[in-house]
N, C-alpha and C positions, 0 to 999 in steps of 0.2 A: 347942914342942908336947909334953905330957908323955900319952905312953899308959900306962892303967892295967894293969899284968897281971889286976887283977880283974874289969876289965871286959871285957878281951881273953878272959878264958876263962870267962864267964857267955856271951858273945855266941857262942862257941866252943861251946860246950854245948847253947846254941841252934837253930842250925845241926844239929847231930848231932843232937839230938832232934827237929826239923822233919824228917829224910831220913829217920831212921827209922820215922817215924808215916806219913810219906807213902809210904812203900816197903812198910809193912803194908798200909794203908789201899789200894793200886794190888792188892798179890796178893789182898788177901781181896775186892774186884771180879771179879778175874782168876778167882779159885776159883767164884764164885757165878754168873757166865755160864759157864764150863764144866759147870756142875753144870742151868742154866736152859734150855740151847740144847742141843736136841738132837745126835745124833751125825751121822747120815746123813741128810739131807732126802728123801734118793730111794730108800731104802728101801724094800723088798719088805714089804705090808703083813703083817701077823699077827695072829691070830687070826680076831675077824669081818669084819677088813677088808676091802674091796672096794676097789681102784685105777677110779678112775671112766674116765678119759683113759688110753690105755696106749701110745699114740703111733705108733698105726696110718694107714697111707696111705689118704687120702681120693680117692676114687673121686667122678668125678661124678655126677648123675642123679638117680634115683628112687632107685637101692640105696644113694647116699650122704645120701639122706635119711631112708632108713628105719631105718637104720643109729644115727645122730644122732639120730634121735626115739626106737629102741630104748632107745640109750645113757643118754637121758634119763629116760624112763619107772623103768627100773631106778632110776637117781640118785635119785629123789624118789620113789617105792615104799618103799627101803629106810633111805630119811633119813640117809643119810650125805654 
């Protein structure tokens, strides 16, 4: 069986140019969801924001209804 040095280092070259491309190819993904997704999901809103839910103890009754119908009112008054 006779190997070619020339094809040994075409195929060799190959190789290193597939890792490379696919190793740009993964960070510049990497770069673009860092840059897409934001930082903090649960962040304190800013500017006209309004937090709709703020994760207050539910009470039962009347006052935890009117509570949750206040809540709502707001929600869709302000279209956020």
């Amino acid at each position: 069986m006779v190997i070619s040095l020339r094809k040994g280092l075409k195929w060799l070259r190959l190789v290193i140019l597939f890792g490379a491309l696919a190793c740009m190819f993964f960070y510049s993904l990497r770069l673009f969801t860092d840059w897409i997704s934001p930082v903090d999901h649960y962040r304190i809103p800013e500017g006209h924001a309004v937090k709709v839910f703020g994760g207050q103890e539910l009470s039962e009754g009347t006052e935890h209804q009117m509570v949750l119908l206040e809540r709502l009112r707001f929600f869709y008054w302000y279209g956020e």
